[in-house]
C-alpha positions as CSV (number, residue, x, y, z in Angstrom):
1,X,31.8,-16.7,-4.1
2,X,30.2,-16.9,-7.5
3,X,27.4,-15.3,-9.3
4,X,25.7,-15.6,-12.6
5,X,24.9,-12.2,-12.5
6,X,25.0,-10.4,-16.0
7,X,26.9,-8.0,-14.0
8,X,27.8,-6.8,-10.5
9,X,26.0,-3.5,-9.6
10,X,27.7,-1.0,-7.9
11,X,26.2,1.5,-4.8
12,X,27.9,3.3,-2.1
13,X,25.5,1.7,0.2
14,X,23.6,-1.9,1.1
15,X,20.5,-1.6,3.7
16,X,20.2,-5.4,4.7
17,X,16.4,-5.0,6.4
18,X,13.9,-2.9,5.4
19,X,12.2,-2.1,9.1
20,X,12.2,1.3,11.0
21,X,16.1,1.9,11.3
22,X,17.0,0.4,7.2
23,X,14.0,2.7,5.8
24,X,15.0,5.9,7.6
25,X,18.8,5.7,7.0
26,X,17.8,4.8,2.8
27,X,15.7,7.8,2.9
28,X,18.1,10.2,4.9
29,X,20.5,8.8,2.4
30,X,18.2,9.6,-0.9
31,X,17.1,13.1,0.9
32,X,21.2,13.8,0.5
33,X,21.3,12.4,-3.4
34,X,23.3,9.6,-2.2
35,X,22.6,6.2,-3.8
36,X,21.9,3.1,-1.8
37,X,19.7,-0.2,-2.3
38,X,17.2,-2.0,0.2
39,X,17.6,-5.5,0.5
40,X,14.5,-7.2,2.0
41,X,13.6,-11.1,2.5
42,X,10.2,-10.1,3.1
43,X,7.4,-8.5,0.6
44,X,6.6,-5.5,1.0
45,X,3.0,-6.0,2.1
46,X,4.4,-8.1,4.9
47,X,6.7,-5.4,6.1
48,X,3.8,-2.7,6.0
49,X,1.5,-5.1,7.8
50,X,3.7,-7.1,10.3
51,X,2.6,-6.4,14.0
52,X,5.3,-4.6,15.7
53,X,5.0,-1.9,18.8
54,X,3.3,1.6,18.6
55,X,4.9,4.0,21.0
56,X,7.3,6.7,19.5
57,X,8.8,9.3,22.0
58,X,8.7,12.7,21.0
59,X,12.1,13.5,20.4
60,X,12.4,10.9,17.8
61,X,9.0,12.1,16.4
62,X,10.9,15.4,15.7
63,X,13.7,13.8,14.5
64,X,11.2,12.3,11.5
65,X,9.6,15.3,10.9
66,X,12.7,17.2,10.2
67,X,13.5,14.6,7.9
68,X,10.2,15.4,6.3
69,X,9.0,11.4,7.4
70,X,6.3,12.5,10.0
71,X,3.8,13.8,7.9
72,X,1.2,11.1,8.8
73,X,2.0,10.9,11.9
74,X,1.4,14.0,13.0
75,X,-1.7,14.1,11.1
76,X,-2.7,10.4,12.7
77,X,-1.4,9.5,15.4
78,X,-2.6,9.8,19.4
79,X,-0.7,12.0,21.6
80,X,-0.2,10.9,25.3
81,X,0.3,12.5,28.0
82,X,-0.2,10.4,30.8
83,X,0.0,6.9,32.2
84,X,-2.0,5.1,35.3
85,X,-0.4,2.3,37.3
86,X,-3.2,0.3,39.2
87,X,-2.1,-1.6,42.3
88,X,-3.6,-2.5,45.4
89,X,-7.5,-2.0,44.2
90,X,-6.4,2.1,43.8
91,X,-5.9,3.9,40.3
92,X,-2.7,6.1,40.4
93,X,-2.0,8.6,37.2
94,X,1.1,9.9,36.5
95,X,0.4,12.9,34.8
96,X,4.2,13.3,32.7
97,X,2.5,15.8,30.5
98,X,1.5,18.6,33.4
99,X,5.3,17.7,35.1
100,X,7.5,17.6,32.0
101,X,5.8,19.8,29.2
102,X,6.7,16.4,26.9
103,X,4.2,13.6,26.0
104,X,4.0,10.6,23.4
105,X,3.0,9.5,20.6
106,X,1.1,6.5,19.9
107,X,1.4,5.0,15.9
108,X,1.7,1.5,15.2
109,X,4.8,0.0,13.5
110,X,3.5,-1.1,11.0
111,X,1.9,2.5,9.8
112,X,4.9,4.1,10.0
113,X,7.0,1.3,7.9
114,X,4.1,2.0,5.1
115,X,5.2,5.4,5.3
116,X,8.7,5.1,4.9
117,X,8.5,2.6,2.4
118,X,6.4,5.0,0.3
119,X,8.4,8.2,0.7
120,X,11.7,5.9,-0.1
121,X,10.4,4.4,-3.1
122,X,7.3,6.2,-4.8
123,X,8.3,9.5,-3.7
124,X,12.6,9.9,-3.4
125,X,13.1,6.9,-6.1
126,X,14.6,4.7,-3.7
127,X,15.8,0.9,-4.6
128,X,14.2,-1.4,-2.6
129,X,14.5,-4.8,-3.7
130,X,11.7,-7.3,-1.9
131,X,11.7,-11.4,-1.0
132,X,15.3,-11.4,-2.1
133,X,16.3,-14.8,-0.4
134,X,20.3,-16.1,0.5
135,X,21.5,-12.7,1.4
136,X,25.1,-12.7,2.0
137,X,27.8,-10.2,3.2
138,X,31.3,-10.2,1.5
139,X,34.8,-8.6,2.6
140,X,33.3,-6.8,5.5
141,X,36.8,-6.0,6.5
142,X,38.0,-3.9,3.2
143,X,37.3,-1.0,1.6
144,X,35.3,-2.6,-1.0
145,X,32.5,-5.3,0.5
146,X,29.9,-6.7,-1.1
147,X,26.4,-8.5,-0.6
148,X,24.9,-10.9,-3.0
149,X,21.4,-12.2,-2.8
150,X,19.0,-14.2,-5.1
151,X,16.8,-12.4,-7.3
152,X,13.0,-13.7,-6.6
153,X,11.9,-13.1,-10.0
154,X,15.0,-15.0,-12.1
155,X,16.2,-17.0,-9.5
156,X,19.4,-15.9,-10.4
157,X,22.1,-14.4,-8.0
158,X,23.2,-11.0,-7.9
159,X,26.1,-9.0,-6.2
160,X,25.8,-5.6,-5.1
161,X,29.1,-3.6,-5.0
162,X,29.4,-1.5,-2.3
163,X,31.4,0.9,-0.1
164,X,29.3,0.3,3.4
165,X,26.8,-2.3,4.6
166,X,24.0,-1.4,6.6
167,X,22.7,-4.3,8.9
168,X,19.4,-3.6,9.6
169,X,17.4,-7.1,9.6
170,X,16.7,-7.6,13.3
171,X,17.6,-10.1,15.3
172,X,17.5,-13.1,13.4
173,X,19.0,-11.7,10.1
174,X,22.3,-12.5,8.6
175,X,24.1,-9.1,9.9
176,X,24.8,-9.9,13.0
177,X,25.8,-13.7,12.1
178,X,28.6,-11.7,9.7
179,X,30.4,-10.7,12.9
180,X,33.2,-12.7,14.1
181,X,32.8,-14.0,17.4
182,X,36.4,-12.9,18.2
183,X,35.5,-9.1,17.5
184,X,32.3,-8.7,19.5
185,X,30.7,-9.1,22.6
186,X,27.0,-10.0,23.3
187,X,26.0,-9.1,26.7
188,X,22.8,-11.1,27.2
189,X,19.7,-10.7,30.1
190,X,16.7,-13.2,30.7
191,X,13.9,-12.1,32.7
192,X,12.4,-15.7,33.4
193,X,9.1,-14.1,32.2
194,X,6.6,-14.3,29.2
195,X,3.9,-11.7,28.0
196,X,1.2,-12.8,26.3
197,X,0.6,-9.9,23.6
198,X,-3.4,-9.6,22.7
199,X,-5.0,-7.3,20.1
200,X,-8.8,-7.1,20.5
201,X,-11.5,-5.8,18.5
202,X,-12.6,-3.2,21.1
203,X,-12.0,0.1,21.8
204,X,-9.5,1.6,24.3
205,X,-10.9,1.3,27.9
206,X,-8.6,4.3,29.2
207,X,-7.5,7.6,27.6
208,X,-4.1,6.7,29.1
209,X,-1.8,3.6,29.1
210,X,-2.8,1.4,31.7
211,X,-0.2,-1.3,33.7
212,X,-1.7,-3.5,36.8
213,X,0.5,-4.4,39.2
214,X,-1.0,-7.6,40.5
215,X,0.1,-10.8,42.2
216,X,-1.8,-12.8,39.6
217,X,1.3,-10.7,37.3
218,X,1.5,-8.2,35.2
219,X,-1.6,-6.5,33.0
220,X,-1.1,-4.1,30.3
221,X,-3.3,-1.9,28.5
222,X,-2.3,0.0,25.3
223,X,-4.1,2.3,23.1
224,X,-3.4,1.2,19.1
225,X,-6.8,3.2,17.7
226,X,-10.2,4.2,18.1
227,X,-11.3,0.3,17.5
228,X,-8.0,-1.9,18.9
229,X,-6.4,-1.9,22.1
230,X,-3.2,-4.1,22.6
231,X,-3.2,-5.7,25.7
232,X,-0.4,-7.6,27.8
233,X,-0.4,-10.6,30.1
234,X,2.3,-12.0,32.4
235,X,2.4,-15.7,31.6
236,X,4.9,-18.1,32.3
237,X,7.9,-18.9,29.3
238,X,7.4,-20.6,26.5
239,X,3.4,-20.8,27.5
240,X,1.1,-21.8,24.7
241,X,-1.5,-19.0,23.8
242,X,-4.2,-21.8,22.9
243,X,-3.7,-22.0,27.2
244,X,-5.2,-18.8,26.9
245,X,-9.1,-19.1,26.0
246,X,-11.4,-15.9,25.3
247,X,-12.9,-15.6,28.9
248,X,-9.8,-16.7,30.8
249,X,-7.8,-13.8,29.0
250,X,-10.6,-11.4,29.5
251,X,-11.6,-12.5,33.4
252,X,-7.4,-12.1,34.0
253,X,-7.3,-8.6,32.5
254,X,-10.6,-7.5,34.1
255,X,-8.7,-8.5,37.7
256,X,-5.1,-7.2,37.2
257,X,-6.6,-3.6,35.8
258,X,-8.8,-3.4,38.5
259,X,-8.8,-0.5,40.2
260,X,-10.9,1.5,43.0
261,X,-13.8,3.5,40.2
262,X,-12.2,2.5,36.9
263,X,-15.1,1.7,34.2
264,X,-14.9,-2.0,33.4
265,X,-13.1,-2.4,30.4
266,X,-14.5,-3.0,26.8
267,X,-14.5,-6.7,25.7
268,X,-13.5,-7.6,21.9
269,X,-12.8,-10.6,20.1
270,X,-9.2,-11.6,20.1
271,X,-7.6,-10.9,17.1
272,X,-3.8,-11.6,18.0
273,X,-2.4,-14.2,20.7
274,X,1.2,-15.1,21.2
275,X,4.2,-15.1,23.9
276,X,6.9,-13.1,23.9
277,X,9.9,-14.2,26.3
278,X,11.1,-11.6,28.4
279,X,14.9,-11.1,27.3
280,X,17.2,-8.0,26.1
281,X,20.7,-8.1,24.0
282,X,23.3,-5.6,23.7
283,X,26.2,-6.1,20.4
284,X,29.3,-4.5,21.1
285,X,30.6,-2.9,19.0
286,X,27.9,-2.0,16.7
287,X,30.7,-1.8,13.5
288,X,32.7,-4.4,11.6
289,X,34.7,-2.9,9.6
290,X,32.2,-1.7,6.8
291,X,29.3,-3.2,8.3
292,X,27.3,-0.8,10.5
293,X,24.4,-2.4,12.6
294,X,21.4,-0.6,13.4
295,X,18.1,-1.3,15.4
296,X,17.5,-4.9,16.8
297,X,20.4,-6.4,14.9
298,X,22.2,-4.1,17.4
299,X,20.4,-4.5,20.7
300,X,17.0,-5.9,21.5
301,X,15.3,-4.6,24.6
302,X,12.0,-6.4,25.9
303,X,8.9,-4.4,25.3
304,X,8.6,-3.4,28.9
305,X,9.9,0.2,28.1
306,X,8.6,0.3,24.8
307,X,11.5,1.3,23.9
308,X,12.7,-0.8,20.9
309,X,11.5,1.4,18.5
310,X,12.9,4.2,19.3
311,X,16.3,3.2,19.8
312,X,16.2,1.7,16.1
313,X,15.1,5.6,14.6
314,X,18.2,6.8,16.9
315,X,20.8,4.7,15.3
316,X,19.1,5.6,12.0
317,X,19.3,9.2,12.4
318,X,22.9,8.6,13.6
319,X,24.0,6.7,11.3
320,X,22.2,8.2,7.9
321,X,23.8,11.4,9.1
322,X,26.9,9.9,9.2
323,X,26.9,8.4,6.0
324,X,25.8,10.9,4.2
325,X,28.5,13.4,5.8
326,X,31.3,10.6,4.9
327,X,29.8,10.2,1.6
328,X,29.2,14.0,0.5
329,X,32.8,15.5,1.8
330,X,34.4,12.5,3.6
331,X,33.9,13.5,7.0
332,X,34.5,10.3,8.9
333,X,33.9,11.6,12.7
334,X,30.6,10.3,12.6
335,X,31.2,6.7,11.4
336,X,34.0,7.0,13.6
337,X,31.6,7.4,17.1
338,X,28.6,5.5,15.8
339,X,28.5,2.7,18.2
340,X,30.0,4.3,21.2
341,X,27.5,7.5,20.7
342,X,24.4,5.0,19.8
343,X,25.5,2.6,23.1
344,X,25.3,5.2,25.6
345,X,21.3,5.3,24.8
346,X,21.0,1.6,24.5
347,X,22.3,0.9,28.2
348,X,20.1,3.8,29.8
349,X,17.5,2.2,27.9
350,X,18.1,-1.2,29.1
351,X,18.7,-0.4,32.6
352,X,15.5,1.4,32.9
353,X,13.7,-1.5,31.7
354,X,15.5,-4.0,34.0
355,X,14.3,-1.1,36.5
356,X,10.8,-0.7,35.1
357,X,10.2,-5.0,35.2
358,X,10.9,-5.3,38.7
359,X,7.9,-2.6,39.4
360,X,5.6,-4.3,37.1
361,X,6.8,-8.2,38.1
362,X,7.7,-7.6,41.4
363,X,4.6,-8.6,43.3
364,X,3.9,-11.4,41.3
365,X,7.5,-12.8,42.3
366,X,5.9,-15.1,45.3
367,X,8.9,-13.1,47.1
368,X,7.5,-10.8,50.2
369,X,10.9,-8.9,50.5
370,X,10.4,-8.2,46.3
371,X,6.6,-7.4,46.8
372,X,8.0,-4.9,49.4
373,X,10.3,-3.2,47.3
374,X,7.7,-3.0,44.5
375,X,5.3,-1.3,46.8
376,X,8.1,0.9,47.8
377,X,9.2,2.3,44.5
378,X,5.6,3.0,43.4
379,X,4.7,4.5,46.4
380,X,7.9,6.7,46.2
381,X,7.0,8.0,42.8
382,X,4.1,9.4,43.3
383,X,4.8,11.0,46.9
384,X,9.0,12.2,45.9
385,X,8.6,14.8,43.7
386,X,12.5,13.8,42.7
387,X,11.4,10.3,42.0
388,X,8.7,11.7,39.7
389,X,11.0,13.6,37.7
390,X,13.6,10.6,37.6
391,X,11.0,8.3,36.1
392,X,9.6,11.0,33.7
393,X,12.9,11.4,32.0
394,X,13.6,8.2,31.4
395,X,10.3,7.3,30.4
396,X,10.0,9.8,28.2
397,X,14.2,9.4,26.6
398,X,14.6,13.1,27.2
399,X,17.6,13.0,29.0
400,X,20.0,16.1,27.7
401,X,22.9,13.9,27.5
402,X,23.3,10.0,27.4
């Protein structure tokens, strides 16, 4: 490796990703005086405007605010209390508020990256260093790594000295690729579905999240503010959202989220169209010797759950804590039970959205022995008070022990 670098900088910790899980651990890491840089191959107005998911469980809400990161959010964002599945032409709310005490919030992504990239850098004098380009990891395995990167503004490379890496840059960043293939296993799951994700101009239709169960498949209907509603479609893989014109979107939405005295729902223009394919990943382990992966570089789950987010401000919390424990007195236990502690949620998580896709897909399957089972978990959660519970913990990620 060589650099033209005046000189190699030194930090006790690289953040490769600036996201949800890289911004929280650099600013539990500044909140503890510890020194660390952001690398990011993005700008930062297209982190703070990149269209990402919007539902942040409570639990992980608190763990921002005690950070002193939620102060927006509180002040902005929707609580939610309930959700309503419609099947069968009948409207069925599940009220996990009244049954749980607990409830959720609803903030986009892209709000609370804006937030954490403002307290990190304007407000705790963070180094974040934007559209850096040829990131690269370097002697993962030793006490001393590195990561060098090109500067955007010179053009020049740089190396960043360092005694932990912090792989935060998703799924397609270079963190993951730094892992041997010998060291880790990636445990992979395909649905064999699509979702075309919709914003529209309109205003929510529901005070609640809404999800048809329908044999045309799956309809979703998500609160993002006063004036935009995200919407979901089941469409096949690999579809082409031009396949999806204005009325055939809004005539498909108006059927699957029918239901027995609902209010017809509020038409918009279309302001976002494009398929996601249905698939979750699991990294194990999370660590490389001093590479530590957090959020999607770790695990992706589809957004069935809406889970993704959360599960990238878990490993944050776990792993900023950790770092700064090691860092401040060397107390290593944390490091030392990152992934396995971290892993634990990430499978609850999964399974419940393998669990959760069979409810929503299941009728659409063109299986009458799957269409059955659907029917029979729905009805079972809203007549088994046990059932009700079951799905309200997991829905909710308020399990006491994982």
């Amino acid at each position: 490796m060589t650099t033209n670098s005046p000189a190699p900088h030194r930090t006790p910790v690289v953040i490769v990703g600036a996201g949800p899980a890289g911004l929280t651990v650099g600013n539990i890491l500044r909140a503890a005086s510890v020194d660390c840089v952001v690398l990011e191959t993005e700008s930062r107005e297209f982190v703070e405007k990149r269209p990402r998911a919007g539902v942040i469980e409570e639990w992980a809400v608190r763990g921002l605010e005690r950070r002193g990161l939620a102060g927006n959010l509180l002040a902005r964002a929707q609580r939610h209390t309930a959700c309503e599945f419609r099947f069968g032409g009948e409207r069925y709310r599940f009220s996990y508020g009244d049954l749980t005490g607990r409830h959720h919030w609803v903030y986009p992504q892209p709000l609370l990256v804006t937030d954490l990239v403002h307290e990190y850098v304007d407000v705790r004098a963070g180094d974040a260093r934007f559209s850096v380009r040829d990131v690269e990891l370097h002697d993962l395995e030793s006490a001393h790594p590195s990561v060098s990167f090109t500067c955007p503004e010179t053009g020049e490379r740089r190396l960043l000295h360092c005694e932990f890496v912090v792989g935060a840059d998703g799924a397609r960043g270079v963190s993951r690729g730094a892992l041997p293939p010998e060291h880790l296993r990636i445990a992979r799951h395909d649905y064999g579905i699509g979702w075309l994700a919709l914003l529209a101009e309109a205003p929510p239709s529901s005070d609640c999240v809404l999800f048809g169960v329908h044999p045309n498949g799956f309809a979703g209907h998500m609160a993002r503010s006063p004036e935009v509603t995200r919407y979901y479609l089941q469409c096949p893989p690999g579809d082409d959202p031009d396949n999806w014109s204005h009325d055939r979107v809004w005539s498909e939405l108006h059927a699957r989220l029918s239901g027995a005295g609902a209010p017809p729902l509020t038409e918009g223009p279309l302001i976002e169209k494009r398929v996601l394919d249905m698939h979750d990943y699991v990294v194990e382990p999370m660590t490389y010797g001093r590479l530590f992966l957090a959020g999607d570089a770790a695990h992706l789950v589809a957004p069935i759950a809406a889970k993704g987010m959360n599960l990238a401000l878990h490993d944050a919390f776990v792993l900023g804590d950790a770092l700064a424990a090691y860092l401040d007195g060397g107390d290593g236990a944390g490091l030392d039970g990152y992934s396995d502690l971290c892993l634990r949620r990430v499978w609850d998580y999964q399974e419940f959205s393998q669990w959760l896709s069979e409810v929503y897909h299941g009728t659409a399957a063109g299986d009458p022995f799957r269409a059955g089972t659907t029917f029979a978990r729905l009805r079972r959660l809203f007549t088994s008070p046990a059932a009700a519970a079951a799905f309200a913990e997991q829905y909710l990620g308020t399990a006491e022990h994982y």
